[in-house]
N, C-alpha and C positions, 0 to 999 in steps of 0.2 A: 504494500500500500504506500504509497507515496504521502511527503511528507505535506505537502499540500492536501491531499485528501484528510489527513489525519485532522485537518488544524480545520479544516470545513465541518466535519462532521462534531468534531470538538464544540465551534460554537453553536454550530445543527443542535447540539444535546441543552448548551448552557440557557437556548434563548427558548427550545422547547420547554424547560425546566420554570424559565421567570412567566411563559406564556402561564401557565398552572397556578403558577402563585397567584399570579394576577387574578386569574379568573376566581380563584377561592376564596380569594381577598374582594373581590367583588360581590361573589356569594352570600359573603356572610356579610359583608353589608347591605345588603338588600334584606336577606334575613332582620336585620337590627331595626333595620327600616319599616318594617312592617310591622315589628314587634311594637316600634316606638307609635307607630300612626295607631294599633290598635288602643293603647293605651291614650293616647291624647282623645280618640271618640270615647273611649269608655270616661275617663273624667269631665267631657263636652255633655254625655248622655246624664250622668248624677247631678252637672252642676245645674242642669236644663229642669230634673227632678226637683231641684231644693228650690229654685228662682218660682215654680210653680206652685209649691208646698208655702212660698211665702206670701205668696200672692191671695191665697183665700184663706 
């Protein structure tokens, strides 16, 4: 194998490898994301509860 091929295939693996992170790192923010937006309606929906509860 030549030494050129070697050093292709090299960075071929390293930029494969950072493709992955990224992507999983992307994943779980999106995950966080969702988690977090569930949570701001659910405090939107009690606060909507109590502003009604005050009201009569």
């Amino acid at each position: 194998m030549k030494r050129e091929d070697k050093a292709f295939l090299c960075c071929f693996i390293i930029v494969l490898i950072l493709a992955i992170l990224r992507a999983q790192t992307y994943c779980d923010y999106m995950e966080q994301q969702e988690e977090t937006n569930r949570i701001v309606k659910e405090l939107q929906e009690r606060s909507t509860e109590v502003d009604h509860t005050d009201i009569r």
